[in-house]
C-alpha positions in Angstrom: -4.0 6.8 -3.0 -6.5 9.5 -2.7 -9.7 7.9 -1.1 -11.4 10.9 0.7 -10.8 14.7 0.0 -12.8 17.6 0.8 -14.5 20.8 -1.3 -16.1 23.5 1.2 -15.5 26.7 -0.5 -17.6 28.8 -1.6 -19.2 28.8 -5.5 -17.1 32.1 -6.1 -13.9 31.1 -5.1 -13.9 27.7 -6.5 -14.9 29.5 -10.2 -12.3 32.2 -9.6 -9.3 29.2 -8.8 -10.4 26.8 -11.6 -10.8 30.0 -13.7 -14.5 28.5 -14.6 -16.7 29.9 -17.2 -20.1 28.3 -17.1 -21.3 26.4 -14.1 -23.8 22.9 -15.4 -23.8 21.7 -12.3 -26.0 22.5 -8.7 -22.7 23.5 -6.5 -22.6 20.9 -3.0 -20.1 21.3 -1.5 -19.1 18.8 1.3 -16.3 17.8 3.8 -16.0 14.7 3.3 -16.2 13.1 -0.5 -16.1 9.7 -1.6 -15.8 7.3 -4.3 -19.4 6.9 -5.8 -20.6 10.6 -5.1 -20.8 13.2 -8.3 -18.0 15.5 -7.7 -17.1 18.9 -9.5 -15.0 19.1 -12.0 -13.7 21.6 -14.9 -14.3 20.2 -18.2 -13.2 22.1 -21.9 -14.9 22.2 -25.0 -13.3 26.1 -26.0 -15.2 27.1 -22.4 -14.3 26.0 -18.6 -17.5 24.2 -18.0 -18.1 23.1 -13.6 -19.9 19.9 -14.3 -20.8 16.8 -12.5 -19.0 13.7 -12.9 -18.9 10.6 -10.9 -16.1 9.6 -9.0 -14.9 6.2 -9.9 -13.6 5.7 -13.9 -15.8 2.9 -16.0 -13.9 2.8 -19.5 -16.0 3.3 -22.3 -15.5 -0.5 -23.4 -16.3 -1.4 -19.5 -19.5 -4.1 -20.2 -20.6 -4.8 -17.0 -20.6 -2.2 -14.4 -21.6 -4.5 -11.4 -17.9 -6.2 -12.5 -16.4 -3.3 -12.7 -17.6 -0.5 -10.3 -14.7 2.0 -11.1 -11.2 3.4 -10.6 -10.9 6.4 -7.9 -6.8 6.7 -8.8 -4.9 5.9 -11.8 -1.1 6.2 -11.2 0.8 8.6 -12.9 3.5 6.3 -13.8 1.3 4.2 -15.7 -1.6 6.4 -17.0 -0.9 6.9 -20.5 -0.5 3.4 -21.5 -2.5 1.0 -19.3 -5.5 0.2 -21.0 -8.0 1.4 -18.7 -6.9 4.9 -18.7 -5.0 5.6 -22.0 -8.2 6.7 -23.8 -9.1 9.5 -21.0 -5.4 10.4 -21.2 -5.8 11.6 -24.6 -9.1 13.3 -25.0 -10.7 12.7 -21.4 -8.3 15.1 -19.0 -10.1 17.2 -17.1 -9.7 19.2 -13.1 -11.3 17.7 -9.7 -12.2 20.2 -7.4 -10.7 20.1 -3.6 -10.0 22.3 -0.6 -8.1 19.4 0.9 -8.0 15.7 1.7 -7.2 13.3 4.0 -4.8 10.1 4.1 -4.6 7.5 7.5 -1.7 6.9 9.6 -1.8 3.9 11.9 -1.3 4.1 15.0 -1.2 0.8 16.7 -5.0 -0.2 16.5 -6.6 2.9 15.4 -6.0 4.8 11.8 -5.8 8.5 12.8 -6.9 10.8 9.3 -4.6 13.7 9.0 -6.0 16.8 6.5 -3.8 18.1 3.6 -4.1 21.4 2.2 -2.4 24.1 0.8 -1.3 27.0 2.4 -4.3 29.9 2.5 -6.5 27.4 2.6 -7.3 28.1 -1.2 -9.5 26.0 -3.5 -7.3 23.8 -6.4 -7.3 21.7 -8.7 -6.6 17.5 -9.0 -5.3 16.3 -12.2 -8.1 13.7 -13.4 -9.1 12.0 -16.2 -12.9 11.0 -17.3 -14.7 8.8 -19.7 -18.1 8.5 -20.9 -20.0 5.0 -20.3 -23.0 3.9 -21.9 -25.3 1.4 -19.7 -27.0 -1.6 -20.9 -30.3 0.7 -21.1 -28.6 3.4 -23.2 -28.3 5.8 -20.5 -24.5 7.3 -20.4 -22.9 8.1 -17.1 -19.8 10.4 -17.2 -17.1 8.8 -14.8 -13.5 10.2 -13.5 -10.5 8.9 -11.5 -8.0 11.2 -9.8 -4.3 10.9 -10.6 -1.6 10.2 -8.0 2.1 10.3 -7.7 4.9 9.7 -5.2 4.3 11.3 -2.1 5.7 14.7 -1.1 8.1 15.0 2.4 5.4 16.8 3.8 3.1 13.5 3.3 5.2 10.7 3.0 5.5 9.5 6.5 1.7 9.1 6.2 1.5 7.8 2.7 3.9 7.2 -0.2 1.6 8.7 -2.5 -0.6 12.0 -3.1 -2.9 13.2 -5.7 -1.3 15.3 -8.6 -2.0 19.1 -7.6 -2.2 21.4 -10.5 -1.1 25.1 -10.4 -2.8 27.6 -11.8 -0.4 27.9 -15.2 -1.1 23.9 -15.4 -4.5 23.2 -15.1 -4.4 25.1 -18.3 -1.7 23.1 -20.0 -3.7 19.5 -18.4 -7.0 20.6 -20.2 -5.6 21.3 -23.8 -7.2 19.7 -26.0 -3.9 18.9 -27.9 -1.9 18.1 -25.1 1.6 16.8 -25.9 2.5 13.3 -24.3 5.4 14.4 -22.5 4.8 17.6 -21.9 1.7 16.4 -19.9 3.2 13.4 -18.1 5.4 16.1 -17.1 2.8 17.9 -15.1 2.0 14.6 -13.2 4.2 15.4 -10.1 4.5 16.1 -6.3 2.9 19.5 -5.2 5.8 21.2 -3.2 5.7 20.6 0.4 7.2 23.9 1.2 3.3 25.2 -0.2 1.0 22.8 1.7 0.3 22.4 5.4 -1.0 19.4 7.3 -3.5 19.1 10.4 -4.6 16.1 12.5 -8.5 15.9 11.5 -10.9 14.5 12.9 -13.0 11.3 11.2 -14.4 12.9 8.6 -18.4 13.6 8.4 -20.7 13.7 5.7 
């Protein structure tokens, strides 16, 4: 799963890697995100808009959000049919801004956080998906998950899975609006290890 990841570049580098048109959004970057913050993310409408959304996915038909308070990760393997994410899968796909995050290993009684990123330290892109939910008062609150796959050699003795990492070629083919099925399931792998390095971080701050 992906439960913490982190976005500290800078405004012009982030627009320049996600190939951004129009920033909605007041840029915060932070080292440590998690579920329940508004994250930054690339939507398209014809333009690449750098928007808020909020990180944990309510579907649209979601009726209580105290019952159900949102998915960080939908699982590649299942994202186009289960029935939570199927709907974003078609017409909600959209990418999650990172420099990097960070998965656990246990170590006897302690959890030590190890820090993934790719090499040059470059801003990318997650594959995510996000919906638009409309609260008992009317007021709609746009919601995203982050898609993950099997686990890379690089990470899997830490964790056997990893966000989906998009390249530059196809964060383009994830956000068309016309998206063939297979042709985007087929985006929805392991980022090459060969391309990513790993560092023992410490905990995380705010």
């Amino acid at each position: 799963m992906c439960g913490r990841f982190a976005l500290i570049s800078d405004l012009s580098d982030l627009t320049d890697a996600l190939a951004v048109d129009e920033v909605q959004c007041e840029y915060r970057p932070s080292g440590n995100i998690a579920p329940g913050r508004d994250i930054a993310a690339v939507v398209f409408d014809g333009r690449r808009r750098l928007v808020h959304l909020r990180w944990g996915l309510i579907p649209s038909w979601a009726r209580d959000r105290q019952k159900n308070r949102g998915f960080i990760n939908a699982r590649a393997e299942t994202v186009a049919d289960k029935p939570s994410f199927k709907s974003a899968f078609r017409k909600g796909r959209c990418l999650i801004a990172a420099d990097g995050f960070y998965e656990w290993e246990k170590q006897e009684r302690r959890k030590v956080p190890h820090y993934f990123q790719l090499k040059g330290k470059r801003p990318f892109a997650f594959a995510g998906l996000y919906e638009t939910w409309t609260a008992p008062d009317a007021r709609q609150v746009r919601t995203c998950a982050i898609i993950t796959t099997e686990a890379n050699e690089l990470i899997a003795p830490i964790h056997d899975r990893m966000p989906v990492i998009l390249s530059r070629v196809q964060q383009a083919a994830w956000i068309e609006p016309d998206g063939d099925r297979s042709r985007l399931l087929s985006l929805l792998t392991p980022y090459p290890e060969q391309d990513m390095i790993a560092t023992a971080a410490p905990t995380p701050s705010p």
